[in-house]
PDB file of N, CA, C and O in Angstrom:
ATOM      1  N   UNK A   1      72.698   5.402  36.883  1.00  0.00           N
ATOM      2  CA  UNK A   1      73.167   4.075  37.210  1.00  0.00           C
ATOM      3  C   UNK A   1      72.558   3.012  36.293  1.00  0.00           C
ATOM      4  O   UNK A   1      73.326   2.094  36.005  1.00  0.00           O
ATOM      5  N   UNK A   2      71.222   2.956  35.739  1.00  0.00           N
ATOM      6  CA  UNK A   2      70.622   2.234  34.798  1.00  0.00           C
ATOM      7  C   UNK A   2      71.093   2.091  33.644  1.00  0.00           C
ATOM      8  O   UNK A   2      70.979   1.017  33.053  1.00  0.00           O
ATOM      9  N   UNK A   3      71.829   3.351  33.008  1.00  0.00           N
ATOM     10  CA  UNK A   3      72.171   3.776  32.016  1.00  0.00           C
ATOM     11  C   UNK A   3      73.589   3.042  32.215  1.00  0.00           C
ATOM     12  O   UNK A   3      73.633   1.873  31.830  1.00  0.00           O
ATOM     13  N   UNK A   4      74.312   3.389  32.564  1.00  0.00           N
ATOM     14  CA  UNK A   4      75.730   1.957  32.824  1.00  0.00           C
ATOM     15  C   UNK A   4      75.130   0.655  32.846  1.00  0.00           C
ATOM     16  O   UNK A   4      75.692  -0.042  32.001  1.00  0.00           O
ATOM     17  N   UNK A   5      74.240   0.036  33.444  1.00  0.00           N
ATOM     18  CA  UNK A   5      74.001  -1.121  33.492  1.00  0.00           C
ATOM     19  C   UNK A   5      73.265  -1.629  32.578  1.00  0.00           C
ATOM     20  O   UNK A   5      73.100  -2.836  32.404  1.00  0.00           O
ATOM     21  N   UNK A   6      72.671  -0.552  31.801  1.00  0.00           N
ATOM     22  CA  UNK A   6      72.125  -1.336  30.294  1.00  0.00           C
ATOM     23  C   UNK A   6      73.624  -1.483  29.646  1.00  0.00           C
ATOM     24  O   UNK A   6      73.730  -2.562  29.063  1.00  0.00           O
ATOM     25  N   UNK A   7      74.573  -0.841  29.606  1.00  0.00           N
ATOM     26  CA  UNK A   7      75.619  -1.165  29.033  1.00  0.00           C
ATOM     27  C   UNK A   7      76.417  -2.143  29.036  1.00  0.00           C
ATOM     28  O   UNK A   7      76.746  -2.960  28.176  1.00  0.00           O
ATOM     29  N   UNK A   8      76.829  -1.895  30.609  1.00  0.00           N
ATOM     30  CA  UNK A   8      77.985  -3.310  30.529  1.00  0.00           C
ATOM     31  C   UNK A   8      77.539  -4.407  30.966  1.00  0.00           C
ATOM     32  O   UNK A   8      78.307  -5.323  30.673  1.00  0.00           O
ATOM     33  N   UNK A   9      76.232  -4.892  31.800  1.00  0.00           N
ATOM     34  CA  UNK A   9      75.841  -6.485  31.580  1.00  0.00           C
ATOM     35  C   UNK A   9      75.362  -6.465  30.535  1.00  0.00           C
ATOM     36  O   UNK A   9      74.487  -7.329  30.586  1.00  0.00           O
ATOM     37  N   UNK A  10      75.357  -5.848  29.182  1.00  0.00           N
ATOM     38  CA  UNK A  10      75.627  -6.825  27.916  1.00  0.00           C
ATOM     39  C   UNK A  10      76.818  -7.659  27.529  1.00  0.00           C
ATOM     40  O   UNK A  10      77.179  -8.785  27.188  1.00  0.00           O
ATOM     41  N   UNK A  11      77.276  -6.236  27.826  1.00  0.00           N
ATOM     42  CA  UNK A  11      79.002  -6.460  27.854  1.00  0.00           C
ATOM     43  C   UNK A  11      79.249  -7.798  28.375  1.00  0.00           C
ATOM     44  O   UNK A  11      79.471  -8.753  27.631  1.00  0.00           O
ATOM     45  N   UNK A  12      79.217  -7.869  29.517  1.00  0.00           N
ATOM     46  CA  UNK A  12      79.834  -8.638  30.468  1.00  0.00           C
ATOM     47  C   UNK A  12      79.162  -9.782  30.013  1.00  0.00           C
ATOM     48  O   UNK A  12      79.475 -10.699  30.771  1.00  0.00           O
ATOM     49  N   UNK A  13      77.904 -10.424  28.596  1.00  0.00           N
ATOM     50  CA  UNK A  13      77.174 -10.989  28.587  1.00  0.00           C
ATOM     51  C   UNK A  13      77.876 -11.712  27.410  1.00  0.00           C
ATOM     52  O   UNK A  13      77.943 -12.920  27.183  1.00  0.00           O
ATOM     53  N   UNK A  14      78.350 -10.726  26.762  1.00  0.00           N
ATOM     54  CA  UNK A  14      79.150 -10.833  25.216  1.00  0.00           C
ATOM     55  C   UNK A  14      80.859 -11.512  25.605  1.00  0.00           C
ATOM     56  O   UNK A  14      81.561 -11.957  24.697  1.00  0.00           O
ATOM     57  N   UNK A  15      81.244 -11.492  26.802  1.00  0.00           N
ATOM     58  CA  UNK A  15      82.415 -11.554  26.766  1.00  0.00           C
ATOM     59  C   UNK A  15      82.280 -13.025  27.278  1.00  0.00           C
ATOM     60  O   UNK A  15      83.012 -13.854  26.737  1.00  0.00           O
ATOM     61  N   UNK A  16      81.349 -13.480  28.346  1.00  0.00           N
ATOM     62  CA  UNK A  16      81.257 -14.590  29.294  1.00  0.00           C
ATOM     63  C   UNK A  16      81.974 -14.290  30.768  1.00  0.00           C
ATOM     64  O   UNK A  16      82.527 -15.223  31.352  1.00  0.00           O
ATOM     65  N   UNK A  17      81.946 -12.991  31.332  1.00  0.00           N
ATOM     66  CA  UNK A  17      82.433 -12.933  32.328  1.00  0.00           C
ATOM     67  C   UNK A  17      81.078 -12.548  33.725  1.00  0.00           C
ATOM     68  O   UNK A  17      80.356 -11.551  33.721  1.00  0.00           O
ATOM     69  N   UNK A  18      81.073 -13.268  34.412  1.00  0.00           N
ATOM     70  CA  UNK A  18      80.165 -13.189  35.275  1.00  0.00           C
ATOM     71  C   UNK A  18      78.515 -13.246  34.765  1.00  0.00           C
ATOM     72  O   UNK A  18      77.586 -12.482  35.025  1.00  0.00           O
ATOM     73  N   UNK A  19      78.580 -14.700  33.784  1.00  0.00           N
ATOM     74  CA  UNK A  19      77.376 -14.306  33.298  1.00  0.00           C
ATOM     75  C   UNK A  19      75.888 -14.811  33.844  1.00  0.00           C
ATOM     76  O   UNK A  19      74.783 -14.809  33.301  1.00  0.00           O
ATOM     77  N   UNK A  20      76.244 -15.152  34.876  1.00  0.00           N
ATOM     78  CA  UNK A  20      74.721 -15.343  35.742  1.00  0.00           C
ATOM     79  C   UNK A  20      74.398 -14.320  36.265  1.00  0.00           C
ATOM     80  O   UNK A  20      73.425 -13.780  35.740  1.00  0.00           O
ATOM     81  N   UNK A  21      74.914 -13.727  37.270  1.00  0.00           N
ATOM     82  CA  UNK A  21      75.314 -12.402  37.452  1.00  0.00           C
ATOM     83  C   UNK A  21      74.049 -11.333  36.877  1.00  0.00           C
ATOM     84  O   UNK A  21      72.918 -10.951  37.179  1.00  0.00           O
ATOM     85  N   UNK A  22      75.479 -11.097  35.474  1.00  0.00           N
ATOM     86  CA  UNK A  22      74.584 -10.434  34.533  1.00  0.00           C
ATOM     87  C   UNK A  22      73.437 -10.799  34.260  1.00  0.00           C
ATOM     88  O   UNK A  22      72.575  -9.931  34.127  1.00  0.00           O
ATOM     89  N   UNK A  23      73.098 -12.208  34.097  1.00  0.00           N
ATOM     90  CA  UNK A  23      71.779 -12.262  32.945  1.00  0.00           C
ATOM     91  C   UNK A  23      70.976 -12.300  34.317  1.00  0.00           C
ATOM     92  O   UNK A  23      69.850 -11.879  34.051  1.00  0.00           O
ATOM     93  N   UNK A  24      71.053 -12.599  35.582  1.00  0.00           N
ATOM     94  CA  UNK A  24      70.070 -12.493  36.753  1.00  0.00           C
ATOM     95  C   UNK A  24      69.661 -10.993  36.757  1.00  0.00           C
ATOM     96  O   UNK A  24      68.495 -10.605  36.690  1.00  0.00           O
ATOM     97  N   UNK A  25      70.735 -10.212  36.843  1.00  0.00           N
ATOM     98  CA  UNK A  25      70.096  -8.677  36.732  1.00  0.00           C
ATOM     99  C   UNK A  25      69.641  -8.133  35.695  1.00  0.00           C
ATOM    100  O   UNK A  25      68.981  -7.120  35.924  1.00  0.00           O
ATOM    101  N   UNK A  26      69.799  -8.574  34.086  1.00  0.00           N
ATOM    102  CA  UNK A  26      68.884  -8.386  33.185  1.00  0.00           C
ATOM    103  C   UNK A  26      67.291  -8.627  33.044  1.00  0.00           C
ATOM    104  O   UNK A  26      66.386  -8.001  32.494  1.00  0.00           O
ATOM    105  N   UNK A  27      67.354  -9.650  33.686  1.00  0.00           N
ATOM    106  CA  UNK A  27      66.071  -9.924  33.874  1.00  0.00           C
ATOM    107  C   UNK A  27      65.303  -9.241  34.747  1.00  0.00           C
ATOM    108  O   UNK A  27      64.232  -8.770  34.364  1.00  0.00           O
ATOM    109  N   UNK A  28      65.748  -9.084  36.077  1.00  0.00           N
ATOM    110  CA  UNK A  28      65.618  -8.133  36.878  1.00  0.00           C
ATOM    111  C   UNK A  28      64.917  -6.847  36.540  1.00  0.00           C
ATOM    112  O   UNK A  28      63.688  -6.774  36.544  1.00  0.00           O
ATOM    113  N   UNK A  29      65.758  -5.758  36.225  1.00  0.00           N
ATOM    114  CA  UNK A  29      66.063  -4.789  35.278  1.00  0.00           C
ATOM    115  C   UNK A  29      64.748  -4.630  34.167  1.00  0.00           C
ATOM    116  O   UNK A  29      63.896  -3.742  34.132  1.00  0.00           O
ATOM    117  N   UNK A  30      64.947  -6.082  33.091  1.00  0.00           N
ATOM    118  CA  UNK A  30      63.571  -5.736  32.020  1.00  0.00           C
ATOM    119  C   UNK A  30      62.091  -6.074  32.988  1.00  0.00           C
ATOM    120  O   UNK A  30      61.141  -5.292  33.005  1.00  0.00           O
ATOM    121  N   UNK A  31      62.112  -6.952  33.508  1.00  0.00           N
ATOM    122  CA  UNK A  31      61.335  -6.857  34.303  1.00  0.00           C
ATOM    123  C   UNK A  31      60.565  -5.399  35.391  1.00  0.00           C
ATOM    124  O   UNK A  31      59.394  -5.085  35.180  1.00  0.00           O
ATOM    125  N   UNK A  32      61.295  -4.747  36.354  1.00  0.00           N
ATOM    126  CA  UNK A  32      60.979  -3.426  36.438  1.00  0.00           C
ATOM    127  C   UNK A  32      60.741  -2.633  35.876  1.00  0.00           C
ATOM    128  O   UNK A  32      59.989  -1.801  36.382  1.00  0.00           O
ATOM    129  N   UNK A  33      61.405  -2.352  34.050  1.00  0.00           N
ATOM    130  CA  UNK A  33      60.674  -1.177  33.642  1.00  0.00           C
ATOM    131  C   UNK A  33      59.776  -1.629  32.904  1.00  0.00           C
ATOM    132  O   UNK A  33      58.983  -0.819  32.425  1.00  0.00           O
ATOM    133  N   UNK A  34      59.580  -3.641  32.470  1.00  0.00           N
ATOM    134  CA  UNK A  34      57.972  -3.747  31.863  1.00  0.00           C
ATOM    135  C   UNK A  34      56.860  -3.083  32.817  1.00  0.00           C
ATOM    136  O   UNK A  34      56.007  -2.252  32.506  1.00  0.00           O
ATOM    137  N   UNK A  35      57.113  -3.688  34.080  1.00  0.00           N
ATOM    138  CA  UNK A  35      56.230  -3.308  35.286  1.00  0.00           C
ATOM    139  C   UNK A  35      55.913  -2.286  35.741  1.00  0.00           C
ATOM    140  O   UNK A  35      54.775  -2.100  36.173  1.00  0.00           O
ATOM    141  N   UNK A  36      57.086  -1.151  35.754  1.00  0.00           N
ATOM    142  CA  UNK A  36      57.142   0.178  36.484  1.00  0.00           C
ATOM    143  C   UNK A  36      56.829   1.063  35.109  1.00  0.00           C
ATOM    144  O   UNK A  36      55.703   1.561  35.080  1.00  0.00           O
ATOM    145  N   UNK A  37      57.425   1.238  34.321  1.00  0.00           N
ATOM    146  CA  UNK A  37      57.135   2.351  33.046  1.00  0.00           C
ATOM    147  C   UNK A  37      56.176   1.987  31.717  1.00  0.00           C
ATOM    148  O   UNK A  37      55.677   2.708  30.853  1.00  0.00           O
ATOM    149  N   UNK A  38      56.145   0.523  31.952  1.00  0.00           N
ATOM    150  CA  UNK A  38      55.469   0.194  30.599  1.00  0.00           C
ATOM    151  C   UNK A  38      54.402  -1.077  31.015  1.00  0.00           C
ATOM    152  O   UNK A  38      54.551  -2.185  30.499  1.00  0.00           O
ATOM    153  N   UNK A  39      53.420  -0.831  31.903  1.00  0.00           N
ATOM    154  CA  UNK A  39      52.681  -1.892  32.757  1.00  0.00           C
ATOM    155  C   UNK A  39      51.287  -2.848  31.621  1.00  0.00           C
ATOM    156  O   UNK A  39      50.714  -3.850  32.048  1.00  0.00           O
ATOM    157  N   UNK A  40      51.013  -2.278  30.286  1.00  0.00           N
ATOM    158  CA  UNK A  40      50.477  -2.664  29.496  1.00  0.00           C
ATOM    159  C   UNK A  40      50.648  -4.129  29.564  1.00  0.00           C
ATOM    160  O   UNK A  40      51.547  -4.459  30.337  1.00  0.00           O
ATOM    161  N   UNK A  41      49.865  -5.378  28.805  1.00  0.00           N
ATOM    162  CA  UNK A  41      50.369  -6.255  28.583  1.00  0.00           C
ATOM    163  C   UNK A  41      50.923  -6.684  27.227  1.00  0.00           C
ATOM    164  O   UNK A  41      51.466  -7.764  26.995  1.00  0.00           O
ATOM    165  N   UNK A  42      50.674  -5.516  26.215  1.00  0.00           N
ATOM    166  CA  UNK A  42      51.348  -5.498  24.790  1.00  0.00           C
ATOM    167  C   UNK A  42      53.206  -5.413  25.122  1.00  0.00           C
ATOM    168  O   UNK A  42      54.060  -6.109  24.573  1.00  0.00           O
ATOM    169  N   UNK A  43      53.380  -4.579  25.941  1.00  0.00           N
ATOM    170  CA  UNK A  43      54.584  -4.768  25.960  1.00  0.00           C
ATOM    171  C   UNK A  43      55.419  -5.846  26.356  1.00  0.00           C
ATOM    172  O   UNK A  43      56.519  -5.923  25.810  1.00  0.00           O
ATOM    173  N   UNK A  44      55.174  -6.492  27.004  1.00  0.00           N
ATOM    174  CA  UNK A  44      55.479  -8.500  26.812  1.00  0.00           C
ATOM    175  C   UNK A  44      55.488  -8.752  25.834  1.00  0.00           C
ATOM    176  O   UNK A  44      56.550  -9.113  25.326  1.00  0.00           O
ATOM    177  N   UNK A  45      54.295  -8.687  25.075  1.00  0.00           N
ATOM    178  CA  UNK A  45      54.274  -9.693  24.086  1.00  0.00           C
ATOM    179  C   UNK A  45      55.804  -8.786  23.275  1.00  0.00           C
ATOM    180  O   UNK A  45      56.570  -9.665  22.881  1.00  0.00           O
ATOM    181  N   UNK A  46      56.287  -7.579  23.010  1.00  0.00           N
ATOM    182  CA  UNK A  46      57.304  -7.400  22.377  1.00  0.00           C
ATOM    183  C   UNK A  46      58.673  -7.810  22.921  1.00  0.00           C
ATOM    184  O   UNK A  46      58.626  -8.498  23.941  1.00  0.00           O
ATOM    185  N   UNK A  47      59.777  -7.545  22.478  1.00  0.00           N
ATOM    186  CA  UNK A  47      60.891  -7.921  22.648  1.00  0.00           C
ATOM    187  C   UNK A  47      61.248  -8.080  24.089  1.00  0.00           C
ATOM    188  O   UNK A  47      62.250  -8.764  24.294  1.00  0.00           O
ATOM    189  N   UNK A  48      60.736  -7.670  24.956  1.00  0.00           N
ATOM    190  CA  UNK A  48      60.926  -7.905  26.650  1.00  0.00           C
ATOM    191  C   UNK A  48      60.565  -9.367  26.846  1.00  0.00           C
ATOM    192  O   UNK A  48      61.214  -9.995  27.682  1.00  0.00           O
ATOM    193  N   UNK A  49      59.853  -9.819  26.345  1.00  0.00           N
ATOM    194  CA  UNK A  49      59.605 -11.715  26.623  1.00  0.00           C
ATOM    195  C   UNK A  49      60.934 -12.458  26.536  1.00  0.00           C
ATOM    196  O   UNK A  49      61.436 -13.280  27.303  1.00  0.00           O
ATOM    197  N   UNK A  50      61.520 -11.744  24.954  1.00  0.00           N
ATOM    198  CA  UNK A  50      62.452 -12.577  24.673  1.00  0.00           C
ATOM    199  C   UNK A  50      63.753 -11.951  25.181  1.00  0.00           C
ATOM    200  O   UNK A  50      64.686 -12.238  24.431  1.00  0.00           O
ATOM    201  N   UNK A  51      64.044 -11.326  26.030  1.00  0.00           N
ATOM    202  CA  UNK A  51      65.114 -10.755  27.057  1.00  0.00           C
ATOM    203  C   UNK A  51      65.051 -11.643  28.238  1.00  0.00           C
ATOM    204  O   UNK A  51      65.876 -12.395  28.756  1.00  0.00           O
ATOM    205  N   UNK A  52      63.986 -11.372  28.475  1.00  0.00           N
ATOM    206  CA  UNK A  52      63.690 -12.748  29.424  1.00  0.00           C
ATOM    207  C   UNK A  52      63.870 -14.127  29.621  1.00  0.00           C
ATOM    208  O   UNK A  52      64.275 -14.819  30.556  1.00  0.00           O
ATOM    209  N   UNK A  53      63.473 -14.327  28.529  1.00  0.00           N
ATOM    210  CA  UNK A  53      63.625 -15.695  27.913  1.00  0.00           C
ATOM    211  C   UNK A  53      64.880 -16.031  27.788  1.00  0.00           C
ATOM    212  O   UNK A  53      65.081 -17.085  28.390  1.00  0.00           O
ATOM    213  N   UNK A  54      66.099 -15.494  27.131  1.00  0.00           N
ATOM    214  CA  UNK A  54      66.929 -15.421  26.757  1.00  0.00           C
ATOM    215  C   UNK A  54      67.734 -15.486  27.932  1.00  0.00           C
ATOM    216  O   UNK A  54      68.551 -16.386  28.127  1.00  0.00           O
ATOM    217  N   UNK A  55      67.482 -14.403  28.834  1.00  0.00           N
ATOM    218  CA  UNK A  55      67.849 -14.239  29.905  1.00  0.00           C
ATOM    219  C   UNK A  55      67.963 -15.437  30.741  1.00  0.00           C
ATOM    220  O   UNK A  55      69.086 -15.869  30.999  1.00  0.00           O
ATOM    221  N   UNK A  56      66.960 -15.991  31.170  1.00  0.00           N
ATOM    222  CA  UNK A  56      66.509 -17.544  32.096  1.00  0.00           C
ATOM    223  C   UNK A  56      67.549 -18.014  31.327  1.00  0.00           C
ATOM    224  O   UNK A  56      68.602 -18.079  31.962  1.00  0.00           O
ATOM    225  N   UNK A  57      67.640 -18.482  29.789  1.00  0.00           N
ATOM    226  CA  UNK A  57      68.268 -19.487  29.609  1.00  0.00           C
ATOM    227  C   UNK A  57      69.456 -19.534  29.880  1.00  0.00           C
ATOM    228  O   UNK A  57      69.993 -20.570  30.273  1.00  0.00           O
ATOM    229  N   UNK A  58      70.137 -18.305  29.699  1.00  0.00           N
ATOM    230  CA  UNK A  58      71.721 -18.183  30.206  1.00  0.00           C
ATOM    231  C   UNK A  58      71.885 -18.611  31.659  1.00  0.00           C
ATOM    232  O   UNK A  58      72.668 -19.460  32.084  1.00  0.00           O
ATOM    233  N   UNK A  59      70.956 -17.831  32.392  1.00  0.00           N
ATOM    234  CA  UNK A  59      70.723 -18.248  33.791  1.00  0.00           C
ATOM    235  C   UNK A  59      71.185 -19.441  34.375  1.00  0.00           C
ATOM    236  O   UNK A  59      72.103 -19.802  35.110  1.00  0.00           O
ATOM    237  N   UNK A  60      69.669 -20.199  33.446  1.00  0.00           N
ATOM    238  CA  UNK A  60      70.228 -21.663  33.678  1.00  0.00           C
ATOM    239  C   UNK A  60      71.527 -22.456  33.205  1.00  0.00           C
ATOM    240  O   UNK A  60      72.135 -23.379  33.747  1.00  0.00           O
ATOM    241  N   UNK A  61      71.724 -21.842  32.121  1.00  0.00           N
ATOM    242  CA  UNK A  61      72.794 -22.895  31.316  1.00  0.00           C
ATOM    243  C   UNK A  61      74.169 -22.552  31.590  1.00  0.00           C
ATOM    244  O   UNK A  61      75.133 -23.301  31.433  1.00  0.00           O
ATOM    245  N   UNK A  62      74.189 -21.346  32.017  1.00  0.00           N
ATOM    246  CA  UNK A  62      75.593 -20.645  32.334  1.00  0.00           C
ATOM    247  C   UNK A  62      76.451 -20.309  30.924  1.00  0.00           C
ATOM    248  O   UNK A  62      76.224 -20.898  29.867  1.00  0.00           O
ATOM    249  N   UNK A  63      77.070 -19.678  31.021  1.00  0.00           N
ATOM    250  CA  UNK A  63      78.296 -19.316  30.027  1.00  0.00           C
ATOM    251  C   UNK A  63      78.724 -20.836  29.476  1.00  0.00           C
ATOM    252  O   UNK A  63      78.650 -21.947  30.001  1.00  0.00           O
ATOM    253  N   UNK A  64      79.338 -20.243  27.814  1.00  0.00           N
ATOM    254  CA  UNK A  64      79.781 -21.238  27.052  1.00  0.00           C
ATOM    255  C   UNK A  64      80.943 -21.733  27.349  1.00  0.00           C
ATOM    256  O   UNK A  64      81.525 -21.294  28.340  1.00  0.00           O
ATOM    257  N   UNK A  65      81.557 -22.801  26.519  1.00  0.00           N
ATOM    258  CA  UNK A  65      83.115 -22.886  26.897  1.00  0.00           C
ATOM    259  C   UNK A  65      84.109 -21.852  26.494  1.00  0.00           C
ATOM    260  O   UNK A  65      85.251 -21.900  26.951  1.00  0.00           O
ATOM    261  N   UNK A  66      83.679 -20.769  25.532  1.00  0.00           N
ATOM    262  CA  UNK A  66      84.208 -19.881  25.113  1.00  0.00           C
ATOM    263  C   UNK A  66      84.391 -18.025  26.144  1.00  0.00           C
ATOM    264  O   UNK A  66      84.783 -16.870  25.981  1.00  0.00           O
ATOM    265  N   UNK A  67      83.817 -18.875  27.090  1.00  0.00           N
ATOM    266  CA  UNK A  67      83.566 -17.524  28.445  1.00  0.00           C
ATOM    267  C   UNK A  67      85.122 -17.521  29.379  1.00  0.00           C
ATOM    268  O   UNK A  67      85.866 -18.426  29.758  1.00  0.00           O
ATOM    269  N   UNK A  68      85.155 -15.754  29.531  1.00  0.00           N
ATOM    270  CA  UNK A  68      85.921 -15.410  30.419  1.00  0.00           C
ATOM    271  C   UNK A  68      85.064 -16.483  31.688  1.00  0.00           C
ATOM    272  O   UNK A  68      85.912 -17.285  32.078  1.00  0.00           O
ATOM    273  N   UNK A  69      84.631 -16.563  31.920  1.00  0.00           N
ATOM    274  CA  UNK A  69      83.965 -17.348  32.903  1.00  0.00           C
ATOM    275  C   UNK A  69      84.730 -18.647  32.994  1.00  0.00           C
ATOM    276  O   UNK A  69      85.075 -18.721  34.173  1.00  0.00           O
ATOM    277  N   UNK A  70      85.237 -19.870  32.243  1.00  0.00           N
ATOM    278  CA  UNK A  70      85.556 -20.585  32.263  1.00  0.00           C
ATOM    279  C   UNK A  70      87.224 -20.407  31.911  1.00  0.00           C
ATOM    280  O   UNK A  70      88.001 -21.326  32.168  1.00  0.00           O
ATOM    281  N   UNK A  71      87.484 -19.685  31.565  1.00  0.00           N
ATOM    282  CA  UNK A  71      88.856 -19.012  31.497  1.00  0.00           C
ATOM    283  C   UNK A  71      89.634 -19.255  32.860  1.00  0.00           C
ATOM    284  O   UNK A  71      90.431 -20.153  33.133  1.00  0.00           O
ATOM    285  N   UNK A  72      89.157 -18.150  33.677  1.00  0.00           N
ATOM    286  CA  UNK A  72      89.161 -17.883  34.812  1.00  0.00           C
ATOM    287  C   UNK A  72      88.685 -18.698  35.683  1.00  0.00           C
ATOM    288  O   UNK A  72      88.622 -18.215  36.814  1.00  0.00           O
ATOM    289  N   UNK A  73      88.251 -19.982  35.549  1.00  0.00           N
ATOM    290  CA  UNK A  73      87.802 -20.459  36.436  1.00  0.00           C
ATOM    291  C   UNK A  73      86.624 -20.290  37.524  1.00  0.00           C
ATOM    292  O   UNK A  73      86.529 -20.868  38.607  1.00  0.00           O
ATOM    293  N   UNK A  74      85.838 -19.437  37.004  1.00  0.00           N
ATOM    294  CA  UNK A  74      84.844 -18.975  37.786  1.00  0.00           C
ATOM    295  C   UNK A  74      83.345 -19.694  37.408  1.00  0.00           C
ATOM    296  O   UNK A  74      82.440 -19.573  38.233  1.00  0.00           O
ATOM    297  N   UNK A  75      83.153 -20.287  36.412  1.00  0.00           N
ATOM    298  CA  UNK A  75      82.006 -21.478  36.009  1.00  0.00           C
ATOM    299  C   UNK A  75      82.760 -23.097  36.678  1.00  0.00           C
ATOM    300  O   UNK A  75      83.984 -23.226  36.670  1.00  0.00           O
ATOM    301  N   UNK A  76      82.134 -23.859  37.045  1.00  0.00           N
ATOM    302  CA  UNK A  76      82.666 -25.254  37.572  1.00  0.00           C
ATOM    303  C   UNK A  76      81.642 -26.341  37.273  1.00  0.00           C
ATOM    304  O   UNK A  76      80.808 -26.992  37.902  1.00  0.00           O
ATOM    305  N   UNK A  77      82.086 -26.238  36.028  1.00  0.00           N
ATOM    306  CA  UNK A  77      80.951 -27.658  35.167  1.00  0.00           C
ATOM    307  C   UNK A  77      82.267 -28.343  34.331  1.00  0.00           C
ATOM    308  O   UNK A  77      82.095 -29.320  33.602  1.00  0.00           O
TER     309      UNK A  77
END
C-alpha cells in the first residue's frame, strides 16, 4: 500500500488534483519512515526536510491556477 502511495500522491501532486490531500499525506508518510526506519538526526538534515518543507508549503498555499483542482472546482480562492 506504501508503494502505490509513493506513487500516485506525486502524481496527484504533478497534476493539481486533490493537492492538500496529497501533500498532507506526504508529509505524513516522510515523516513516519524518518521516525520509524531512519530515526537518526542526519537523515533530516537530507532530502526529507525539504519534502517537508515543500510539502507544508503546498499545504498551505494550495494548488496553482494551473490545477485539476481549480478546473474542477474543488480549490475556492
Amino acid at each position: 500500500m506504501a508503494g502505490v502511495m509513493e506513487i500516485v500522491l506525486p502524481l496527484l501532486l504533478f497534476v493539481g488534483l486533490f493537492s492538500r490531500f496529497a501533500a498532507l499525506a506526504l508529509i505524513g508518510m516522510t515523516a513516519f519512515i524518518q521516525l520509524a526506519v531512519f530515526p537518526e538526526w542526519s537523515h533530516w538534515v537530507n532530502p526529507a526536510s525539504w519534502w517537508v518543507a515543500v510539502g507544508a508549503a503546498l499545504l498551505v498555499t494550495g494548488p496553482g491556477r494551473f490545477s485539476l483542482d481549480k478546473v474542477f472546482g474543488l480549490e475556492k480562492k
